[in-house]
py3Dmol code that shows the C-alpha trace and the ligand (Angstrom):
import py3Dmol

protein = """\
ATOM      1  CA  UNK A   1     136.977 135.657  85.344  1.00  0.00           C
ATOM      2  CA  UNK A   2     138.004 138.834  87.126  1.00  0.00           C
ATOM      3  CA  UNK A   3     135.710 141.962  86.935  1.00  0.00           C
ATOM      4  CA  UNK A   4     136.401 145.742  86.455  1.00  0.00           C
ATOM      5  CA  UNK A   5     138.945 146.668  89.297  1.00  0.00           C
ATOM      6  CA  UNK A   6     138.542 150.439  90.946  1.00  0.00           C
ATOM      7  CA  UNK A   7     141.083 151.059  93.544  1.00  0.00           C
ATOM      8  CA  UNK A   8     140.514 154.170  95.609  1.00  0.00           C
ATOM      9  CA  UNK A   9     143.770 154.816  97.769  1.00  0.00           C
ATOM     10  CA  UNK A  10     144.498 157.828 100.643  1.00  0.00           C
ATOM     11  CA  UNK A  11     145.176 158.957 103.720  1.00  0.00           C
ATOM     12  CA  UNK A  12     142.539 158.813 106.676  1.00  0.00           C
ATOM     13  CA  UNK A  13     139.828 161.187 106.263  1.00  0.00           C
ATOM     14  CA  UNK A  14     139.765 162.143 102.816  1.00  0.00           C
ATOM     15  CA  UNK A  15     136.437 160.492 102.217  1.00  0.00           C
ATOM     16  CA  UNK A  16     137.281 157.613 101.097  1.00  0.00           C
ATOM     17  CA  UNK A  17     134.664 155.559 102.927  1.00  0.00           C
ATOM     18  CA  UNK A  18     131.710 157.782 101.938  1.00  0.00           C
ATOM     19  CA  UNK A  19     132.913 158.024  97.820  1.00  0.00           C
ATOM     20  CA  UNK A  20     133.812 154.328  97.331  1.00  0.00           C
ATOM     21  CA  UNK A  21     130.576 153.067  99.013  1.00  0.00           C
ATOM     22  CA  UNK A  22     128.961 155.695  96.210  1.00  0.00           C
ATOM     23  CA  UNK A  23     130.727 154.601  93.362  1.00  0.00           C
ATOM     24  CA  UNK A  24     129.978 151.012  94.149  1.00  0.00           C
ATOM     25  CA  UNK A  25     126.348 151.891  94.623  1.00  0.00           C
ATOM     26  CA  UNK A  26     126.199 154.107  90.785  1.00  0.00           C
ATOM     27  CA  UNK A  27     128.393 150.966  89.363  1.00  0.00           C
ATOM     28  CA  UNK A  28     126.913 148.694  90.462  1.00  0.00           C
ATOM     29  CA  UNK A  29     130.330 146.777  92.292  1.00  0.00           C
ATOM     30  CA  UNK A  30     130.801 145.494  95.687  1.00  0.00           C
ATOM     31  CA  UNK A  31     132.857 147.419  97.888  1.00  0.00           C
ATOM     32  CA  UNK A  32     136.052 145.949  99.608  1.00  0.00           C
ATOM     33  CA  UNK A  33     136.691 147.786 102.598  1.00  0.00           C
ATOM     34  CA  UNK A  34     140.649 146.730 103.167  1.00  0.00           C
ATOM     35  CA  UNK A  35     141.066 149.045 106.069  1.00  0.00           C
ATOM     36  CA  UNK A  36     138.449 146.765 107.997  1.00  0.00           C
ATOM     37  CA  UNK A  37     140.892 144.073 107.260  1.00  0.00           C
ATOM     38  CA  UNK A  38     143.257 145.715 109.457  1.00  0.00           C
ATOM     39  CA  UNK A  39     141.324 147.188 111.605  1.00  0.00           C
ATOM     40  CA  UNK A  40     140.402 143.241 112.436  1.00  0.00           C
ATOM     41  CA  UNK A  41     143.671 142.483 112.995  1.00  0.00           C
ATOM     42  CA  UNK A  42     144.036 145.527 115.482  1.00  0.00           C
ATOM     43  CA  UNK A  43     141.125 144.373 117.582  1.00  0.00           C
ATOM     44  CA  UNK A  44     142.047 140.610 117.446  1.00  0.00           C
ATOM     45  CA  UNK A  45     145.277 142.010 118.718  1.00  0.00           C
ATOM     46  CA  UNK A  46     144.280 143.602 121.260  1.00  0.00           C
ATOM     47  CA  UNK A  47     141.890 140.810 122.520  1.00  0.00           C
ATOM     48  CA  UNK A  48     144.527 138.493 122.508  1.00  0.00           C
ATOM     49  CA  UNK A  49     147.184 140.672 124.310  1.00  0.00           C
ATOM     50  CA  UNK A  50     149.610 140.385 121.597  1.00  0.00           C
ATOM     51  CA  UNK A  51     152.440 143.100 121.236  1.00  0.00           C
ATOM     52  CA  UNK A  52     152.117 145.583 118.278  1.00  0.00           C
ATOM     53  CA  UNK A  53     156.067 144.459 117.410  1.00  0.00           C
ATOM     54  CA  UNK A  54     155.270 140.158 117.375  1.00  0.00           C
ATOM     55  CA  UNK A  55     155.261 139.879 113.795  1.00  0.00           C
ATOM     56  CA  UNK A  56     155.144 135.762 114.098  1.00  0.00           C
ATOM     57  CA  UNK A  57     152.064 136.030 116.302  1.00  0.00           C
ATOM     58  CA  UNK A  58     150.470 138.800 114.465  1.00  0.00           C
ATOM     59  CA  UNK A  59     150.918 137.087 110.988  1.00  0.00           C
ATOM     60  CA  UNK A  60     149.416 133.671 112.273  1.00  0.00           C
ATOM     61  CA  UNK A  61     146.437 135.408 113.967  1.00  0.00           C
ATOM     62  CA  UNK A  62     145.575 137.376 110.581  1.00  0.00           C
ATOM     63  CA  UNK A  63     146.146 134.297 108.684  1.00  0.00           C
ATOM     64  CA  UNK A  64     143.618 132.231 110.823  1.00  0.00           C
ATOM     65  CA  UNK A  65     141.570 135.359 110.654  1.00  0.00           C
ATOM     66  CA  UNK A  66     137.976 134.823 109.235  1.00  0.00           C
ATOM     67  CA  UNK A  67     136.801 138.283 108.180  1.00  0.00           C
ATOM     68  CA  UNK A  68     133.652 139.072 106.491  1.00  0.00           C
ATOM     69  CA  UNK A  69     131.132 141.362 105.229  1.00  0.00           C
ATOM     70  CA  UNK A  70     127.557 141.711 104.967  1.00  0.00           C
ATOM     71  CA  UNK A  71     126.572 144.620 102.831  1.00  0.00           C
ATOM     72  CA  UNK A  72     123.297 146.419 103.925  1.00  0.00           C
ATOM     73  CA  UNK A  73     121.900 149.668 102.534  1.00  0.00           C
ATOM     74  CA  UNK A  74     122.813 151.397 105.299  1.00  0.00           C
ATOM     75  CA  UNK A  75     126.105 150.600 106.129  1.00  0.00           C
ATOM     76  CA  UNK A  76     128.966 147.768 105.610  1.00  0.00           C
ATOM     77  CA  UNK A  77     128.844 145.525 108.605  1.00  0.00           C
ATOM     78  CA  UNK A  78     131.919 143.612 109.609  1.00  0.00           C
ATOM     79  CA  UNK A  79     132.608 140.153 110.950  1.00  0.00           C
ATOM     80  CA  UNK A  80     135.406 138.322 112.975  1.00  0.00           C
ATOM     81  CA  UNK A  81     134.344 134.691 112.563  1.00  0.00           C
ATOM     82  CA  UNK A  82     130.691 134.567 114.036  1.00  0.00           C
ATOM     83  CA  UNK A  83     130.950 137.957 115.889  1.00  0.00           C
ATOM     84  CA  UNK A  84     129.956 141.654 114.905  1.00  0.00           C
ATOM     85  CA  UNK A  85     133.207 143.964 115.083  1.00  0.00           C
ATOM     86  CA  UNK A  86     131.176 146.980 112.966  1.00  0.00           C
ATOM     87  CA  UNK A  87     131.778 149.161 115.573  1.00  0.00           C
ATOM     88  CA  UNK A  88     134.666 147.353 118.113  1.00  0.00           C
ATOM     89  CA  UNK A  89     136.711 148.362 115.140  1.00  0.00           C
ATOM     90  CA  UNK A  90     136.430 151.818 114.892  1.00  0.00           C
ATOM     91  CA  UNK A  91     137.340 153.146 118.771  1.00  0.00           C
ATOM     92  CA  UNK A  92     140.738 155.749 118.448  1.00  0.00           C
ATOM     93  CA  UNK A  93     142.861 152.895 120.364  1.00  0.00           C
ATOM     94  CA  UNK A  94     141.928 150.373 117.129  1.00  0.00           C
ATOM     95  CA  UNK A  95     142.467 152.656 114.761  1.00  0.00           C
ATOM     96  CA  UNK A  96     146.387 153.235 116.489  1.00  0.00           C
ATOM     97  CA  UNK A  97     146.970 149.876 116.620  1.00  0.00           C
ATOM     98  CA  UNK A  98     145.391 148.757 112.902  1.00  0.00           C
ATOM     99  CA  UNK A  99     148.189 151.178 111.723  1.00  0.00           C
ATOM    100  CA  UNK A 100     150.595 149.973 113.528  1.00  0.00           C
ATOM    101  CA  UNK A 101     149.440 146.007 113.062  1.00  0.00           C
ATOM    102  CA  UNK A 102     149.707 147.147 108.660  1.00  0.00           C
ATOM    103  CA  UNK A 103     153.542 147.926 108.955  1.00  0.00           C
ATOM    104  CA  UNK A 104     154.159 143.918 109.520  1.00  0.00           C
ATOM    105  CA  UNK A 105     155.173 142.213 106.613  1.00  0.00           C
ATOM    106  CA  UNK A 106     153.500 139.015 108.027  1.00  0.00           C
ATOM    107  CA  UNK A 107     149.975 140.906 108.109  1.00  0.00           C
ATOM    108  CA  UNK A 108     150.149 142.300 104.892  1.00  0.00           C
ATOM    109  CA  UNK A 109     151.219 139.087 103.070  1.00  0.00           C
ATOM    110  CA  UNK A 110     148.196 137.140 105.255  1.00  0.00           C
ATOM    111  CA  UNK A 111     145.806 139.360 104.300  1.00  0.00           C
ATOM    112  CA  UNK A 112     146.703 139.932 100.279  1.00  0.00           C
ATOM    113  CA  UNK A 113     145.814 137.337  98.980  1.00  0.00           C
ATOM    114  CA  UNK A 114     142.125 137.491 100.517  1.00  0.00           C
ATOM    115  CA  UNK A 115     142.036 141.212  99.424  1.00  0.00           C
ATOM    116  CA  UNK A 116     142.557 139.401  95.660  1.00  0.00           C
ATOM    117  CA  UNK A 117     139.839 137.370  96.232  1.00  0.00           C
ATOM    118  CA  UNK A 118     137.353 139.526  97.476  1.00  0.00           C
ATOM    119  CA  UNK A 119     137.938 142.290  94.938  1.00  0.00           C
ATOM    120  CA  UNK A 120     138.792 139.369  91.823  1.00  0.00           C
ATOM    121  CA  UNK A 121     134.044 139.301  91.641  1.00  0.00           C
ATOM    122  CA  UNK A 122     132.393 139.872  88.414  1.00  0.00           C
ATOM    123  CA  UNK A 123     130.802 142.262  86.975  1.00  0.00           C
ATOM    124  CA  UNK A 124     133.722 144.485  89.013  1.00  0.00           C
ATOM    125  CA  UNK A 125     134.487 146.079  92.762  1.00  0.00           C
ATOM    126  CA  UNK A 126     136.139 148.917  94.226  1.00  0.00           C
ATOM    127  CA  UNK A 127     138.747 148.455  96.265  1.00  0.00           C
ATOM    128  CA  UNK A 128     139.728 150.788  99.183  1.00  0.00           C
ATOM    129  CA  UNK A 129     142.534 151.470 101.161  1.00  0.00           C
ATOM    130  CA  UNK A 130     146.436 152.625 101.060  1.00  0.00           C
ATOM    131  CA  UNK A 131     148.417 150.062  98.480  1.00  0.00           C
ATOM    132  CA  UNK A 132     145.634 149.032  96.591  1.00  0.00           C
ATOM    133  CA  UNK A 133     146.722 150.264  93.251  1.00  0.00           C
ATOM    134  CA  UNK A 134     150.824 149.660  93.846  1.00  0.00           C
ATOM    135  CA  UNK A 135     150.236 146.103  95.689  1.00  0.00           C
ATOM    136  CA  UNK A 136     146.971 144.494  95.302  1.00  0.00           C
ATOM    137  CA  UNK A 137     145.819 145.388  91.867  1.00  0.00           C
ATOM    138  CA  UNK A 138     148.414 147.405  90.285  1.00  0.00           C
ATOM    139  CA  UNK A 139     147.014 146.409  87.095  1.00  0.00           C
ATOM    140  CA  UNK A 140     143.963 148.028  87.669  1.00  0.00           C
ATOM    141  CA  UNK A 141     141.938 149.513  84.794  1.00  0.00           C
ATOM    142  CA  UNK A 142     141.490 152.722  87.199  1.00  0.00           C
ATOM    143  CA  UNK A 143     143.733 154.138  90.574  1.00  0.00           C
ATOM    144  CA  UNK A 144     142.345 156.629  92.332  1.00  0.00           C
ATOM    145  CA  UNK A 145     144.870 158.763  94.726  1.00  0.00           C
ATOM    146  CA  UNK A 146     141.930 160.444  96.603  1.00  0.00           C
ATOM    147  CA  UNK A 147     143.270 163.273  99.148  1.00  0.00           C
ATOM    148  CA  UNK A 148     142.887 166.365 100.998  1.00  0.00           C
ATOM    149  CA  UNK A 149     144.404 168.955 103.097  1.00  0.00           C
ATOM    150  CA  UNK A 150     144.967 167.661 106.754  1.00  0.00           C
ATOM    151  CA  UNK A 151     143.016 170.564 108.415  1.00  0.00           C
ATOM    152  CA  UNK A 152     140.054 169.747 106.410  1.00  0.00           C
ATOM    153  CA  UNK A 153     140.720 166.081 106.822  1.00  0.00           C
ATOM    154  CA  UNK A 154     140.556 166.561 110.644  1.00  0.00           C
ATOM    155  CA  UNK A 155     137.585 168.651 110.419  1.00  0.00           C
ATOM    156  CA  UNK A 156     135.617 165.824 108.684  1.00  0.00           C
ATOM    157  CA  UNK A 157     136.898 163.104 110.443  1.00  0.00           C
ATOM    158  CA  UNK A 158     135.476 165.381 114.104  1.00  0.00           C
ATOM    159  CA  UNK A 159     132.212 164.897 112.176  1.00  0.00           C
ATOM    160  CA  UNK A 160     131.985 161.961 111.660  1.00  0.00           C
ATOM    161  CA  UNK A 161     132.663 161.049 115.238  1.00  0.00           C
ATOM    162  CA  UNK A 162     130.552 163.209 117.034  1.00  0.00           C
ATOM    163  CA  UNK A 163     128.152 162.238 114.452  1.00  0.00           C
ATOM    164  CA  UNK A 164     128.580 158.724 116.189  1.00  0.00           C
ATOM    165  CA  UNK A 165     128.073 160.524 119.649  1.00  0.00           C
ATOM    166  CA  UNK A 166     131.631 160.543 120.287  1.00  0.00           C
ATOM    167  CA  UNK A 167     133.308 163.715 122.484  1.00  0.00           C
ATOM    168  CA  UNK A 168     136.095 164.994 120.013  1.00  0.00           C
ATOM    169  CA  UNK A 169     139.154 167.256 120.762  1.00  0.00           C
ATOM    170  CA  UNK A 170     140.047 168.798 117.271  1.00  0.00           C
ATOM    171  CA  UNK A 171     143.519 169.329 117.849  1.00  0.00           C
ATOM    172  CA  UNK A 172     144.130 165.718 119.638  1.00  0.00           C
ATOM    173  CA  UNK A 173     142.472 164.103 116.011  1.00  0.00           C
ATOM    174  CA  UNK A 174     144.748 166.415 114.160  1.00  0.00           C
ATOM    175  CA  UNK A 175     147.862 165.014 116.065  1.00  0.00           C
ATOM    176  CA  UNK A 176     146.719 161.945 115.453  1.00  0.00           C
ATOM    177  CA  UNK A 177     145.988 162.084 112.246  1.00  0.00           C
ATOM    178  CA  UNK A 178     149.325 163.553 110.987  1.00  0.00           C
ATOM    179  CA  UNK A 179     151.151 160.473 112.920  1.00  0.00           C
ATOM    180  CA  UNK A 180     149.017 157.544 111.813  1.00  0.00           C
ATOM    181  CA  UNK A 181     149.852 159.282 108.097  1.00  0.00           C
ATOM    182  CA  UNK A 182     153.166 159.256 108.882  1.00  0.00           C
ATOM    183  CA  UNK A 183     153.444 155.758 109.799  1.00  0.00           C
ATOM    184  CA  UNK A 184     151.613 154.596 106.958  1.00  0.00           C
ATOM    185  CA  UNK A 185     153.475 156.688 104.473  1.00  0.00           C
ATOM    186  CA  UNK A 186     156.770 156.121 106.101  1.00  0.00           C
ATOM    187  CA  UNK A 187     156.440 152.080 106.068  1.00  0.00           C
ATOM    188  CA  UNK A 188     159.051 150.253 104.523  1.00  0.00           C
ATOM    189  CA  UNK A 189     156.330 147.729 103.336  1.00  0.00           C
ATOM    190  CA  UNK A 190     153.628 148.988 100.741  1.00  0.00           C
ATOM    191  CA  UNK A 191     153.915 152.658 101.813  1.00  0.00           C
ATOM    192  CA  UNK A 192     150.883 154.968 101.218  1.00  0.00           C
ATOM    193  CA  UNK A 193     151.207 156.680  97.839  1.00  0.00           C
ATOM    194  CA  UNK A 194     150.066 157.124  95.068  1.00  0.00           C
ATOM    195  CA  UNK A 195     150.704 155.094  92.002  1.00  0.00           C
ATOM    196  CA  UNK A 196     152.650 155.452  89.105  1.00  0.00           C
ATOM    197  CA  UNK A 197     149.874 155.760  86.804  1.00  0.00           C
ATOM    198  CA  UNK A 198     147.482 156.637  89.480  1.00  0.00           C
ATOM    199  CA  UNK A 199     145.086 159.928  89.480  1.00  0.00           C
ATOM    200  CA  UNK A 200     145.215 162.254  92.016  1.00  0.00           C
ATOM    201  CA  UNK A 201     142.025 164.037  93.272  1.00  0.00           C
ATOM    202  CA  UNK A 202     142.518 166.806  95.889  1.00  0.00           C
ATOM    203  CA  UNK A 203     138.594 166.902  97.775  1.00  0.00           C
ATOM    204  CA  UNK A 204     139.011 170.126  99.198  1.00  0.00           C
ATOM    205  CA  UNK A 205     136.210 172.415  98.296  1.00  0.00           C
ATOM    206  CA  UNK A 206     134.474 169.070  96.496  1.00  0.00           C
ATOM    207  CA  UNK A 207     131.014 167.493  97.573  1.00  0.00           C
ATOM    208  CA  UNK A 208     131.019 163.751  97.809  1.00  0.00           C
ATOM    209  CA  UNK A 209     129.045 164.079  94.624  1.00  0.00           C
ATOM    210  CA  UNK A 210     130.977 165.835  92.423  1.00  0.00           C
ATOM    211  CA  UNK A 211     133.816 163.723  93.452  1.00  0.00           C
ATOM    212  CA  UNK A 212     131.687 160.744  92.921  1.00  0.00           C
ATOM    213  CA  UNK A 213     130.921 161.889  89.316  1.00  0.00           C
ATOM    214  CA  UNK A 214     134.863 162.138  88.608  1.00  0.00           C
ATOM    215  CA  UNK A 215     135.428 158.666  89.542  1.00  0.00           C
ATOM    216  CA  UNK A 216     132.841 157.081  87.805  1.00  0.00           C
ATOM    217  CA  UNK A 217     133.464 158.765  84.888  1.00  0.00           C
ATOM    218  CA  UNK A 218     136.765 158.027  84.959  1.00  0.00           C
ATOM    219  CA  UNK A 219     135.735 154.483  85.083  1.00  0.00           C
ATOM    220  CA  UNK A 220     133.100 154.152  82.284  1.00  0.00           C
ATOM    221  CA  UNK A 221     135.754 156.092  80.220  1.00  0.00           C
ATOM    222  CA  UNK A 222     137.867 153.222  80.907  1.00  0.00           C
ATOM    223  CA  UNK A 223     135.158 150.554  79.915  1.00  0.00           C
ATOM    224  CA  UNK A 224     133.335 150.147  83.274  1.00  0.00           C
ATOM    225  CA  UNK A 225     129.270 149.294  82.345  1.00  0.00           C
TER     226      UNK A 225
END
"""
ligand_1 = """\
20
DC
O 141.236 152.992 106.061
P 141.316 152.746 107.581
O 141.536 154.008 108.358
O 140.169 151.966 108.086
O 142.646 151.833 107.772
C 143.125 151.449 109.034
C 144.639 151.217 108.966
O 144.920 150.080 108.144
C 145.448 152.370 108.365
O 146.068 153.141 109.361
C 146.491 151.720 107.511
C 146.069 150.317 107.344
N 145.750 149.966 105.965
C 146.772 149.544 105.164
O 147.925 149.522 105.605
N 146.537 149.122 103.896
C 145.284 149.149 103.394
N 145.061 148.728 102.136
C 144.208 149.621 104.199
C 144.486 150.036 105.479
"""
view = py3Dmol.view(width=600, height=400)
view.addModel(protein, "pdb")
view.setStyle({"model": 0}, {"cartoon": {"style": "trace"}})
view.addModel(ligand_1, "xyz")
view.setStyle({"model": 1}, {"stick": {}})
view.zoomTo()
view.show()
């Protein structure tokens, strides 16, 4: 039996991360992290010294891939096989190349059908990411386009990485942002947008709260318990 889908797509620094960990917590659903996925790949990548454009080698790695989570209070904490990547996967040169790593055919087809797996659990789970309501559950009872201006994008995504004692040059993140955006909107492969039937929220001048209370409203009005 598959449980209440919510798939929460966007760009990079919307707050994506901070609203779908919320709306599992209020719903009670586990969270699927999909950019971890990736961002798995990316590192593995790197480790190996594969090239960004070896699509056969990429595809095999991220099908023999073992990814998995452990959800604490706190914070999601990822797993490559028996090793801790929480925080491996998150460095600027990860992030470039888990972008870059997506735009393979052969990585997104390896790592679909364990996307569907982990989001198919009962009672439901929210799903986030970039195609997850035009690719991996585009039957989903609820699609959430969450977005926001790229200024104020940049600005919280600075945050968030000083808040991790990181040294952050504002403009650099902005430049970086705007290309990884374009490359994943740009994609011929499950480009980043929103779907059909999907709802667009805007977060500009929204607290993680109030956009929290959208989305799960949207959800029990939908028939989430
Ligand atoms: O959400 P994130 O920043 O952790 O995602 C890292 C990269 O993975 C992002 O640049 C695009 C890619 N990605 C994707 O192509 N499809 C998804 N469902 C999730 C992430």
């Amino acid at each position: 039996m598959s449980g209440f889908v919510v798939a929460i797509d966007g760009p990079a620094g919307a707050g994506k991360s901070s609203v779908s960990k919320a709306v599992a917590q209020r719903l009670g659903f586990a969270l699927v992290d999909t950019g971890a996925l990736y961002r798995c790949i990316g590192y593995a990548a790197l480790e190996a010294g594969l090239s960004e454009d070896d699509e056969q080698a990429l595809g095999a790695l991220a099908q023999a891939a073992e990814i998995s989570f452990v959800t604490e209070s706190e914070r999601n904490r990822v797993f490559l096989g028996e090793m801790e990547v929480t925080g491996l996967i998150r460095t600027p040169q990860v992030s470039a190349l888990a972008s870059k790593v997506s735009a393979q055919p052969a990585v997104r087809a390896a790592l679909l059908e364990q996307q569907r797996r982990l989001g198919r659990r009962p009672p439901g789970a929210v799903l986030e990411g970039r195609d997850i309501g035009t690719v991996v559950f585009p039957d989903a009872p609820l699609k959430v386009f969450l977005t926001a201006t790229p200024a104020e994008r940049a600005r919280r995504r600075a945050q968030d990485l000083r808040a991790a004692g990181e040294v952050v040059d504002l403009l650099a993140l902005e430049a970086q942002i705007a290309e990884r955006d374009a490359r994943d909107r740009g994609r011929a492969i499950a480009p980043l947008k929103c779907a059909d039937d999907g709802l667009e929220l805007i977060s500009d001048g929204l607290t993680i709260d109030q956009v929290v209370d959208r989305i799960v409203t949207w959800a029990k009005d939908r028939g989430a318990s």
